[in-house]
N, C-alpha and C positions, 0 to 999 in steps of 0.2 A: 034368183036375181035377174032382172028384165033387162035386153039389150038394151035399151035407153041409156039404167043405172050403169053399165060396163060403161060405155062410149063414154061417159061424162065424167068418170073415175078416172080413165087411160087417160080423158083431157086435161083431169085436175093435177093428173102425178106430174105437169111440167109447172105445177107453182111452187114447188119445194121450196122449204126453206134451204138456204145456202148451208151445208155446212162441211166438216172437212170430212174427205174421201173414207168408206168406209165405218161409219158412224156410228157406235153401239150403242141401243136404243133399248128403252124396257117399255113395256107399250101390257096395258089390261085390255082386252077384250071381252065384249059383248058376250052373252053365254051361249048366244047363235053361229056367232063370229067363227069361225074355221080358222086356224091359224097357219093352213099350207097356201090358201086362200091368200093371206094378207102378208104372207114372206114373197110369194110369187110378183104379187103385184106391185110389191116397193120392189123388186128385183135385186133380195138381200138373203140370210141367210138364218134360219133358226139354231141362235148357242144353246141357249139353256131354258129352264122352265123354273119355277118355285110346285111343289107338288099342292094340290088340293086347290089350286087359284085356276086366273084364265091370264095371269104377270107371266109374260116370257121377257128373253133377254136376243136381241136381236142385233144382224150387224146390218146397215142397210148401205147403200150409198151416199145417199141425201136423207134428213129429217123431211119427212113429212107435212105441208100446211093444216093446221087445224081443218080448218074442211075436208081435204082430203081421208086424215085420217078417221072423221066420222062416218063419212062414207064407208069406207074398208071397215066399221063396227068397232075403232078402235074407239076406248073410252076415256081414255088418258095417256098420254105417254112423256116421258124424259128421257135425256140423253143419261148414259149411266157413267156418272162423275164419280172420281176419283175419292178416295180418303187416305191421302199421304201425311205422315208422318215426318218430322224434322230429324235430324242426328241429334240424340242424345251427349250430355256433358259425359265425361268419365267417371262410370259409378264408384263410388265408394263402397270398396268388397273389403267382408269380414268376412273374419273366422274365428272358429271357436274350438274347443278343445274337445275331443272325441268321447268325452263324460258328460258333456254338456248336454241339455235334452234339448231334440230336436228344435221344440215348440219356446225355446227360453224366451223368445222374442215378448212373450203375451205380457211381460211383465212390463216391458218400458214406459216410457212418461207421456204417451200418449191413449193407451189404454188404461192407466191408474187414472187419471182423469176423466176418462169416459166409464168409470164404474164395470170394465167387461168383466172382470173376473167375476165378481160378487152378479152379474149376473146369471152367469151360470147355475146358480141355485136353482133358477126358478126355471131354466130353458135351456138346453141344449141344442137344439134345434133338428134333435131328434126327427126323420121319417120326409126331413125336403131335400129337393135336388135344388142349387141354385148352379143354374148354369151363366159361367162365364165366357162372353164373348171379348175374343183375346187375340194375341199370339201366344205362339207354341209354350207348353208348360214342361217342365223339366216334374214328368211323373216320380222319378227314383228320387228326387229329394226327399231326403229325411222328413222333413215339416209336412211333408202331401201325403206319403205314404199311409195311404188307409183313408183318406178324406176324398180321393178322386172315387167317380162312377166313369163308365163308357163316355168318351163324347165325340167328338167327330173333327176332323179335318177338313174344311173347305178349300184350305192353298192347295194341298196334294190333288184333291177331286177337281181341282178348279176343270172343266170343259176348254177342248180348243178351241181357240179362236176369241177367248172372254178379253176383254179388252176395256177400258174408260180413257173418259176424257179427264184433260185441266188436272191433273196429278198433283195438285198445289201445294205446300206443305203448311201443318199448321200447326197449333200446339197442344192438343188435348192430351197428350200420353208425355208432354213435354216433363221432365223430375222437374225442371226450374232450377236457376241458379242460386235457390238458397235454398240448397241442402246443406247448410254448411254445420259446424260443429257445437251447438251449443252445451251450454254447464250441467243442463240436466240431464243429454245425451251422451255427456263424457263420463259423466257420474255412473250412469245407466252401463256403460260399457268395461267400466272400470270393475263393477258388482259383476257382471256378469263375464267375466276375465273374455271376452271376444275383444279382438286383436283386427286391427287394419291392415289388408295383406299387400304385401308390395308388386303394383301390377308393371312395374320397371320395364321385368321380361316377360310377362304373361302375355297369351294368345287371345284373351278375352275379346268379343266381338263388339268393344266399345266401339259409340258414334252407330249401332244400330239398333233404331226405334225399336223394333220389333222383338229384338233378342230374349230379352229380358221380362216385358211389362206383363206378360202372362204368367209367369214366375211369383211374381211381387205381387199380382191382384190372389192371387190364390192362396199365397201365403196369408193374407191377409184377412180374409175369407175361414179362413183355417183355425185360427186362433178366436174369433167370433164368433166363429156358430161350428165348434169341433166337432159335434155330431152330424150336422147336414153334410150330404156330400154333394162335391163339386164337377158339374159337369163341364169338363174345358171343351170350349167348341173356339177350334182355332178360326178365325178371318182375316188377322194380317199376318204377311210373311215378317220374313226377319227384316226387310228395309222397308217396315213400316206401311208396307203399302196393302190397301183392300179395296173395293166400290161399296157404292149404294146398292146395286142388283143383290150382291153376295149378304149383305148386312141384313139385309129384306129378309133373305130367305135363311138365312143362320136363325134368326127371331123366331118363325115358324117353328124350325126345325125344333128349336129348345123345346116350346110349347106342345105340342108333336110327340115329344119325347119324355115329358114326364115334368119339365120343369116348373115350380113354385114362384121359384123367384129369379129373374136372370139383370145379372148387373153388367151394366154397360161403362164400364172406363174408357168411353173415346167420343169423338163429335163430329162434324160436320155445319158449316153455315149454309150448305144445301138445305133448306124444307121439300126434302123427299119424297113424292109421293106412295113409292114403292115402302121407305121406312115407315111412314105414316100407317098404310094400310097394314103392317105387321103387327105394328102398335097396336092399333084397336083391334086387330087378331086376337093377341094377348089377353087385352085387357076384356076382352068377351069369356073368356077362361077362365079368371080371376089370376093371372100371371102379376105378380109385383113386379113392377121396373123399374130399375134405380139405376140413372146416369149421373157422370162426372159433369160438373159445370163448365168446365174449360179453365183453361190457366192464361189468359186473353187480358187479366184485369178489366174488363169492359162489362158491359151490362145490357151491350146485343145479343139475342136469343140464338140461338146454336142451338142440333139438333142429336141426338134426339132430346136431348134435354128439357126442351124447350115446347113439347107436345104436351098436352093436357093430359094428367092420370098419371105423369111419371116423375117420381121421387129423386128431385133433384137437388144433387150434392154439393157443396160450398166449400173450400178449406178454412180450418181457422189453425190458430198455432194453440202453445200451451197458455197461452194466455188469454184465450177465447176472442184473438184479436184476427179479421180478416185476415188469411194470408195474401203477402202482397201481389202473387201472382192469379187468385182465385179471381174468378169471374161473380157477377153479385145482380140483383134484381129482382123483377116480380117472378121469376120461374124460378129461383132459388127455393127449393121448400123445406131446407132441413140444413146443417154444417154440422164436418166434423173434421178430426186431428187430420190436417194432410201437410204438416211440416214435420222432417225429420224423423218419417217411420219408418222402421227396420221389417224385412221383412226376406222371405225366401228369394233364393238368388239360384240363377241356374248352376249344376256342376254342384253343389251341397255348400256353397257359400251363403252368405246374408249377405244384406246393403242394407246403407239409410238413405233415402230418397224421399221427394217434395213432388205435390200436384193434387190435383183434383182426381185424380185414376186412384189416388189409394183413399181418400173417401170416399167414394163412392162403397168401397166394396165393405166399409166400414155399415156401412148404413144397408148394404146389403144383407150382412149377414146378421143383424140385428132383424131386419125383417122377416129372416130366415127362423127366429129364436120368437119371433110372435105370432109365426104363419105356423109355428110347429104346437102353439097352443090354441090358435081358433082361426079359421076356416078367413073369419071376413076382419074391417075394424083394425088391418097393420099399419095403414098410414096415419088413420089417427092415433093411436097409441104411439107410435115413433114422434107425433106430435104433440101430444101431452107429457112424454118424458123429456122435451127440452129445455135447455137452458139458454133464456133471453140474456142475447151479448149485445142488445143495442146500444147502452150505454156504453161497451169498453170500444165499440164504434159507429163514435159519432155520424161520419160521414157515409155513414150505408146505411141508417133509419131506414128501415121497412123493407131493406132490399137485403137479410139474410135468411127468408122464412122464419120459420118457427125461432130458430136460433141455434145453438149448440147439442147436439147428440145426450141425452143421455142413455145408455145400453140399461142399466138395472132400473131407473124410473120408467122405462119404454117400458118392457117386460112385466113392470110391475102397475100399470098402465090398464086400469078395466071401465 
């Protein structure tokens, strides 16, 4: 580098943009670019890296002006924002009776509807790992036992000093307030003698996001594609909270590690660049990726959902009618059962719970039961086994993708 280029760096580093003290920054560099080079000269601090990239996660004091940072060989960068989660309503915990089999759930009125049993015939999903990025899962549950592989903690690993901005809370992992009791759920419960248990006095870590929804995607997960195993790769703590840097690089990691298919139950109205470039990570691999649509009712793009190549999930009820908190649009590509699904609870409980986080993994792990029969051709086959619900809604014409899930027409799908 020519004294010129220095003197004209050191003059540019007083155009910063403004922003607050301390500022963690994910920043790609140039493949020439030196990265002690470019922490020195914003006079900030190297947190963390994503391995195999030139993404680090930086604390600086000031953002950087675009000029500046092209100078320094920076090729892009963001500040590394927040993905907070809201307090959850108080779950609805069941239980069951200690004859009852682990897995009874597979049976209720949202899987008869989506033909999973009867898919089984033809897939198991036998030989994929779909890894789930999540909170913490409750391994020793009866329903996981034997479905989890190795997967990884990033709360625990998280690096000192990681840190985001705008914490803002929002509602992709939200259950929604109707999860309430419907006739074919009561029916369902009644067959299957599971009982509502009284949380009066219980210690349950209700009102926290994160507690639970790694629990309820894996259960979920479990009953669809019973032979793939599941790789829990945790990224939010129990109060709901993770960033964009950490998300980045959990994606990798899955990919990295063996994963087929990795479903994503959660969102952001960040367009990421750091998520972004994981994404087409993946999809250079032939990685499936299937995100929740959000629980927003609205039909603005959210992310990742809303990237090109990823299998995006919709709720609808047993009536193949929009659920009223599902998010709808041109990035919707598929719907499935996310009202009123029961599904693994931490502690060896169940719940029934609403949102787009448990479609998703519905549609994950059907992906999992087509990826386990041929190599390429999963999203169109999950697309040819659907069921068109435009007519039972009117008011979302062309904004529910394909339309309703079916698991055994999918499967059966050449």
């Amino acid at each position: 580098m020519t004294g010129r280029r220095i003197v004209l760096i050191l003059a540019l580093l007083f155009t910063f943009t403004a922003q607050a003290s301390a500022a963690p920054l994910i920043v790609q560099l140039s493949p020439l670019t030196n990265i002690v080079s470019v922490v020195a000269a914003l006079g900030g601090n190297l947190v963390d890296s994503i391995p195999g990239t030139n993404i680090f996660l930086l604390n600086v004091p000031l953002v950087p002006s675009s000029l500046t940072a092209s100078l320094l060989g920076i090729q892009w960068m963001e500040t590394n924002q927040g993905v907070t989660l809201p307090s959850l309503p108080v779950p609805l915990l069941l239980n069951v009776s200690g004859n009852t089999a682990p897995d009874w759930y597979k049976s209720q009125p949202s899987m008869l509807l989506i033909h999973a049993k009867e898919s089984l015939a033809y897939s198991k999903g036998r030989g994929v790992v779909i890894a789930d990025l999540n909170s913490r899962v409750d391994v020793r549950h009866p329903a996981l036992i034997g479905h989890l592989t190795t997967g990884y903690d990033f709360v625990a690993s998280q690096p000192a000093g990681s840190t985001a901005l705008n914490e803002q809370p929002s509602s992709f992992m939200n259950q929604s307030s109707s999860s309430f009791m419907d006739q074919s759920s009561s029916s369902f419960m009644d067959d299957t003698k599971a009982s509502i248990l009284n949380q009066s006095s219980s210690s349950f870590m209700d009102g926290k996001p994160g507690y639970s929804h790694g629990t309820l995607c894996a259960g979920v997960l479990a009953v669809v594609a019973p032979e793939s195993m599941i790789m829990p790769i945790r990224i939010f703590d129990d109060e709901g909270s993770a960033d964009l840097f950490v998300i980045a690089k959990a994606i990798r990691y899955a990919v990295q590690q063996g994963a087929q298919v990795i479903n994503m139950s959660f969102g952001t109205l960040q367009n990421s660049q750091a998520i972004r470039s994981s994404i087409s990570f993946a999809q250079s691999k032939n990685v499936i990726l299937v995100a929740s649509a959000g629980n927003n009712n609205t039909s603005s793009p959210q992310y990742p959902a809303a990237y090109s190549g990823v299998i995006t999930a919709a709720a609808t009820d047993l009536y193949d009618k929009k659920a009223s908190f599902s998010n709808y649009g041109s990035n919707v590509f598929i719907d499935a059962p996310g009202v009123n699904i029961f599904s693994s609870y931490p502690g060896g409980y169940y719940s029934m719970v609403s949102g787009t986080s448990y479609s998703a993994p519905i549609i994950a792990g059907t992906a999992a039961l087509i990826r386990s029969q041929q190599a390429t051709g999963v999203g169109s086959d999950i697309a040819a086994g659907a069921i068109n619900v435009d007519t039972k809604n009117p008011k979302y014409q062309k904004e529910l993708g394909y339309g309703r899930i079916d698991v055994l027409r999918a499967v059966q799908a050449k």
